[in-house]
C-alpha positions in Angstrom: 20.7 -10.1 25.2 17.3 -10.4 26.2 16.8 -6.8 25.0 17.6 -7.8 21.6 15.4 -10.6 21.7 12.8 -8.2 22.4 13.9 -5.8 19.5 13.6 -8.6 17.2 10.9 -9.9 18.3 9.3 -5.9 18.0 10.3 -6.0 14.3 9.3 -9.5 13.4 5.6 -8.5 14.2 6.4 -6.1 12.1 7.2 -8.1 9.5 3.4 -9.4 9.5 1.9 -6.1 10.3 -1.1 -4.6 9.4 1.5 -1.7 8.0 2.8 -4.3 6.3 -0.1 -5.7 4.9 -1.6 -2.0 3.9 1.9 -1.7 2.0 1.5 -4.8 0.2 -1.5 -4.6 -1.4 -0.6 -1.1 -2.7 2.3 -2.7 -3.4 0.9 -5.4 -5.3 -2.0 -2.8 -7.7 1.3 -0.5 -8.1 3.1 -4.0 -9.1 0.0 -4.0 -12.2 0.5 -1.0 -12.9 3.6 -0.4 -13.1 5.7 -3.3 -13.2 3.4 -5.1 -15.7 2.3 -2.3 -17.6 4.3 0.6 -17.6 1.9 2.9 -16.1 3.9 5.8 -13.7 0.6 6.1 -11.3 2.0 8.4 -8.2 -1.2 8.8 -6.7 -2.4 5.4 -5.5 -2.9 6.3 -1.7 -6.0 7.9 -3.6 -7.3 4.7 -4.1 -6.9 3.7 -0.7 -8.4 6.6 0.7 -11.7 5.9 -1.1 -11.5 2.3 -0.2 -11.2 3.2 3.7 -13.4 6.1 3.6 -16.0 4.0 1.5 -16.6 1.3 4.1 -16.0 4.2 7.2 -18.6 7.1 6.2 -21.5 4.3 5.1 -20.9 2.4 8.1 -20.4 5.4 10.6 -22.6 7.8 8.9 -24.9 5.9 6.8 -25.8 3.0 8.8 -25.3 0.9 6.2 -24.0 -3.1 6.5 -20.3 -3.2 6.0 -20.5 -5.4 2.9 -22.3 -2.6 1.2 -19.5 -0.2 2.8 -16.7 -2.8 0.7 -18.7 -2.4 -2.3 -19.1 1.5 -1.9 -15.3 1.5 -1.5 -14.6 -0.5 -4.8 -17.4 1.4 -7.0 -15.5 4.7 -5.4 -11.9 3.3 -6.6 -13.2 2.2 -10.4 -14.4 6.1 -10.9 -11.5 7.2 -9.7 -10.0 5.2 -12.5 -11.7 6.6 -14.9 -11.2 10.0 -14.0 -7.6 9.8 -13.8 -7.5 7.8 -17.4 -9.8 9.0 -20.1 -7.7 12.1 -20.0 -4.2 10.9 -19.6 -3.7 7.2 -20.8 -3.8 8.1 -24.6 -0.3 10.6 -23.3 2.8 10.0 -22.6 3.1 8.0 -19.0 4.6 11.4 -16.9 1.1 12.9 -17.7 -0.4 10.5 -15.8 2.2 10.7 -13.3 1.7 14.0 -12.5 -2.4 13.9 -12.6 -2.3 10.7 -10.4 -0.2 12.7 -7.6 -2.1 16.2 -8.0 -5.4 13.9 -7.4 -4.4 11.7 -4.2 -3.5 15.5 -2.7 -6.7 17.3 -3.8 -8.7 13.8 -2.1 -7.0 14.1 1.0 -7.9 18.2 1.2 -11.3 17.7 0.3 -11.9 15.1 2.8 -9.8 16.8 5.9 -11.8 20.2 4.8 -14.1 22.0 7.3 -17.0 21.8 4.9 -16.1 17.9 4.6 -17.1 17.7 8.3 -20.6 16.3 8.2 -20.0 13.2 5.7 -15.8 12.6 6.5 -15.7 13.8 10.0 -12.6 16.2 8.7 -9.3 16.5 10.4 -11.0 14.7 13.3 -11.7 11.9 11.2 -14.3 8.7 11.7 -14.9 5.8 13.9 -17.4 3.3 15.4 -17.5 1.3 11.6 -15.7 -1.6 12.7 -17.6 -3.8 15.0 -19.5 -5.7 12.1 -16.1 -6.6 10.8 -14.9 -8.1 14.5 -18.2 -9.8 14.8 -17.2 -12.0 12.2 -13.6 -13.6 13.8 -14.1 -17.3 14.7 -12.3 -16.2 17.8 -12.5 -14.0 21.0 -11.1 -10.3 19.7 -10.5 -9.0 23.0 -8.3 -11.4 24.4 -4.1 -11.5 23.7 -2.0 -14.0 21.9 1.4 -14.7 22.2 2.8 -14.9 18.3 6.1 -15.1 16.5 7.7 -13.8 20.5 5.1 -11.1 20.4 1.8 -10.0 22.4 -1.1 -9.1 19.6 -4.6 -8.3 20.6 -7.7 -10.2 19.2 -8.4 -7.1 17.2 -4.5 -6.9 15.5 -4.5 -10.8 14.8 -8.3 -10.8 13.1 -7.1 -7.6 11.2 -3.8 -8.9 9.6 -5.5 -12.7 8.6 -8.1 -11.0 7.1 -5.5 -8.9 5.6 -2.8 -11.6 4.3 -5.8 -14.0 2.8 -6.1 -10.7 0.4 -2.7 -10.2 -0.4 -2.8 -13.8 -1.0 -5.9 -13.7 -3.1 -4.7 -10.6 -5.3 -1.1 -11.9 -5.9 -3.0 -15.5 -6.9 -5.3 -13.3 -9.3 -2.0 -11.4 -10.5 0.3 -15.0 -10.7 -3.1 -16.2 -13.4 -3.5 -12.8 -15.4 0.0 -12.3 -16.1 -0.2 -16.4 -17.6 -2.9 -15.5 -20.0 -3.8 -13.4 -22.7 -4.4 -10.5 -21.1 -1.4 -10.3 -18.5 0.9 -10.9 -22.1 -0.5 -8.3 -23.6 -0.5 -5.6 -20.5 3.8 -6.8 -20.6 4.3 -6.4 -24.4 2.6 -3.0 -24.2 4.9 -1.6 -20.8 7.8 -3.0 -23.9 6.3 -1.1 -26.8 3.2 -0.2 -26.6 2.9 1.2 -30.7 4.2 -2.6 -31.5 0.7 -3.7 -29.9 -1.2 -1.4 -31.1 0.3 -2.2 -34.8 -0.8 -5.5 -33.8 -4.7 -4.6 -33.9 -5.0 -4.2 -29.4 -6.9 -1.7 -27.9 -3.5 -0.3 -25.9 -5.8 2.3 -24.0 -8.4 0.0 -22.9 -5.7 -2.6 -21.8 -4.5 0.5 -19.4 -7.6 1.6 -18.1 -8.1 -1.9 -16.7 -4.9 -2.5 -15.6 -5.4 1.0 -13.5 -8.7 0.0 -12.3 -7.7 -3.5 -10.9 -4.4 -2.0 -9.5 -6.3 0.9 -7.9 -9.3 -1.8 -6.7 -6.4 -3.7 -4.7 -5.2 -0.7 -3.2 -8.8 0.2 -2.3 -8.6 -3.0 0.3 -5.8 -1.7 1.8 -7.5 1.7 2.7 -10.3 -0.6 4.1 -7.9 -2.9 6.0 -5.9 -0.2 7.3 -9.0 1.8 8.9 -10.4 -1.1 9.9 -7.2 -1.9 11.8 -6.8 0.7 13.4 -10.8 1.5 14.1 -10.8 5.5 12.5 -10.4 7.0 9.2 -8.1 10.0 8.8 -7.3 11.7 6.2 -3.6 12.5 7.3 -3.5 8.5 7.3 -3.2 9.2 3.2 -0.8 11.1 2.6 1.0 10.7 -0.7 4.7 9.9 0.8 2.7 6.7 1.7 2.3 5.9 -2.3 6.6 5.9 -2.5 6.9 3.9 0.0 4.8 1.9 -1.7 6.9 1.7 -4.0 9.9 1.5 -1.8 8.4 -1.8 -1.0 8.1 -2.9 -4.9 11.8 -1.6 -5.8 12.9 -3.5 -2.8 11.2 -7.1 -3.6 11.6 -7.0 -7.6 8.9 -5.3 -9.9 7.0 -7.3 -12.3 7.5 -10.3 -9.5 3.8 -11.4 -8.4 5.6 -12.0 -4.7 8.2 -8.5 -5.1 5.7 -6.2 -3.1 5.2 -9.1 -0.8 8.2 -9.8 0.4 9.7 -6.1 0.2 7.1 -4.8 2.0 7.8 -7.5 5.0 11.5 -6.4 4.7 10.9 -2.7 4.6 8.9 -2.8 8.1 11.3 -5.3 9.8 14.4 -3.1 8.6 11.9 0.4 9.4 10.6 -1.5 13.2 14.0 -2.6 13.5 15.7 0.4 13.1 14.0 2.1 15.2 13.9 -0.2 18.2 17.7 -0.7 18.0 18.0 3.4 17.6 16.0 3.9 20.7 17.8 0.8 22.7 21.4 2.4 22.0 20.1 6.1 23.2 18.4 4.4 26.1 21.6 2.5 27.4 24.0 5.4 26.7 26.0 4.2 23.5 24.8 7.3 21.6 25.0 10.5 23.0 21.5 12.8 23.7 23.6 15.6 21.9 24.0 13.3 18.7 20.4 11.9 18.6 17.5 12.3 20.7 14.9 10.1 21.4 12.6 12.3 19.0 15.1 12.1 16.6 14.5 8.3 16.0 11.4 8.2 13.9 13.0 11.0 11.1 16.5 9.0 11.4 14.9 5.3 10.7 13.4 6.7 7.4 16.9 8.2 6.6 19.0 4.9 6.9 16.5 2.8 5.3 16.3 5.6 2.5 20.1 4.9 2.0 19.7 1.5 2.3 17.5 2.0 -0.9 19.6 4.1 -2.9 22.3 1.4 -2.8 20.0 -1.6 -3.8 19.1 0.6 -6.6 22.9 1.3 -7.6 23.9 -2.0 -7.1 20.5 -4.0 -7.3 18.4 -2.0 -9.0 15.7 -5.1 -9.9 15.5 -5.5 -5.8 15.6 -9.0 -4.3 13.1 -11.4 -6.9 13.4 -9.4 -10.1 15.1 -9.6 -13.2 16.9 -6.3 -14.4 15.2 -6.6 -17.6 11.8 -6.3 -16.1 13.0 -2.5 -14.6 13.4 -0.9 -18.5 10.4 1.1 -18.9 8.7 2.2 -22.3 7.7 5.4 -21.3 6.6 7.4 -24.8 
């Protein structure tokens, strides 16, 4: 008994994680993008990237205060933007699909490339950028506090309410766009975009912002998540993190200002807690070393919560909050 308390008490901080938290505010730009809009962006852990590596290489390398690191990181995630849609947002949406995907991979290259070395710190990555962001915490980061049944550090706790007020903030900023003007013009043109633009809107200039404030929020995540966990790696980007992302959206309801919330909560209690009970039942003997090993555990968690998923989507396919008319996606 008590070893399931511990379990749950594992996955609960994991509900509140800073995994969590990175999740959600990808969650929540991917939520603009493509939930409100219709925009198929598969590349948004590009965002990130330049978001973490923004604040990490003017902090680390450039000496620079970390609010200029923050802005750095923003300025880097609004070209990126741009890049990816003056070419492809006047196309059909798979074109920016594909382009959004190809560029998240060639980022993550370039910056884990031996020439990269000097300014990204390659496959060995960066650290020492985080001490101007614990100086701020109204409260002693090197102690421990016992929360939700759980032991976090000063560091973890400081990291994760820094990170919720922003998830917080962005799905507030969402909650009013998608009440005004702007947010019912970004839905009517994810519903038929040639009906808007019959209607005298700039349909392409609607989508470039709604890919620039999605990939902005996604930017924070990249900066919470390095600062979290004090280095910037560019393995820490890989592009299986953008469909989880996703994962997370599917799983709370798309087009929901609280879906990526609240999915990606569930999706790292169900992962944490999956892999906790996996490990328990191998540990105490109720499933055999020749049927799964310990080092089996973290391939097998992603495998069950992967089914999991594909049965919401056959027989919930809005997830948990949404509305299955908010899933049919004008994609010409």
């Amino acid at each position: 008994m008590s070893e399931f308390l511990d379990i749950l008490a594992l996955s609960v901080k994991a509900l509140v994680s800073q995994s969590a938290v990175f999740f959600a505010l990808m969650g929540v730009g991917l939520n603009l993008h493509f939930g409100y809009t219709g925009l198929l962006n598969f590349g948004q852990i590009g965002f990130a990237l330049l978001g973490g590596y923004g604040v990490a290489i003017s902090v680390s390398m450039w000496g620079l205060p970390l609010f200029v690191g923050v802005l750095i990181g923003v300025i880097a995630a609004l070209v990126l933007a741009l890049l990816l849609g003056v070419p492809t947002l006047r196309l059909r949406a798979d074109y920016l699909a594909i382009v959004t995907i190809a560029a998240a991979e060639i980022l993550r290259l370039v910056f884990r490339s031996t020439p990269a070395t000097e300014i990204t710190g390659a496959t060995q990555g960066l650290s020492a950028f985080g001490g101007e962001f614990y100086a701020l915490a109204p409260f002693e980061t090197q102690r421990t506090y016992d929360f939700l049944g759980s032991t976090w550090t000063g560091r973890e706790t400081w990291a994760c309410l820094v990170g919720w007020i922003l998830v917080t903030l962005f799905s507030l900023l969402i909650w009013q766009l998608m009440r005004s003007p702007w947010g019912r013009v970004v839905k009517a043109i994810r519903e038929d975009e040639d009906a808007v633009r019959s209607l005298g809107k700039n349909v392409y200039s609607y989508k470039m912002q709604s890919l620039a404030l999605g990939g902005v929020m996604a930017s924070f995540g990249g900066m919470i998540l390095v600062l979290a966990t004090g280095s910037a790696n560019p393995d820490q980007f890989q592009n299986a993190n953008t469909f989880l992302a996703y994962a997370a959206l599917i799983l709370g309801g798309t087009a929901r200002v609280l879906g990526p919330v609240i999915g990606s909560m569930i999706l790292w209690f169900l992962i944490a807690f999956t892999d906790a009970g996996l490990a328990a039942l191998i540990r105490n003997g109720f499933i055999p070393d020749e049927i799964l090993s310990r080092a089996d555990v973290a391939n097998i968690r992603f495998v069950l919560v992967g089914v999991g998923l594909m049965l919401l989507l056959i027989f919930r396919p809005q997830g948990i909050l949404g509305d299955r008319r908010e899933i049919v996606l004008d994609a010409s």
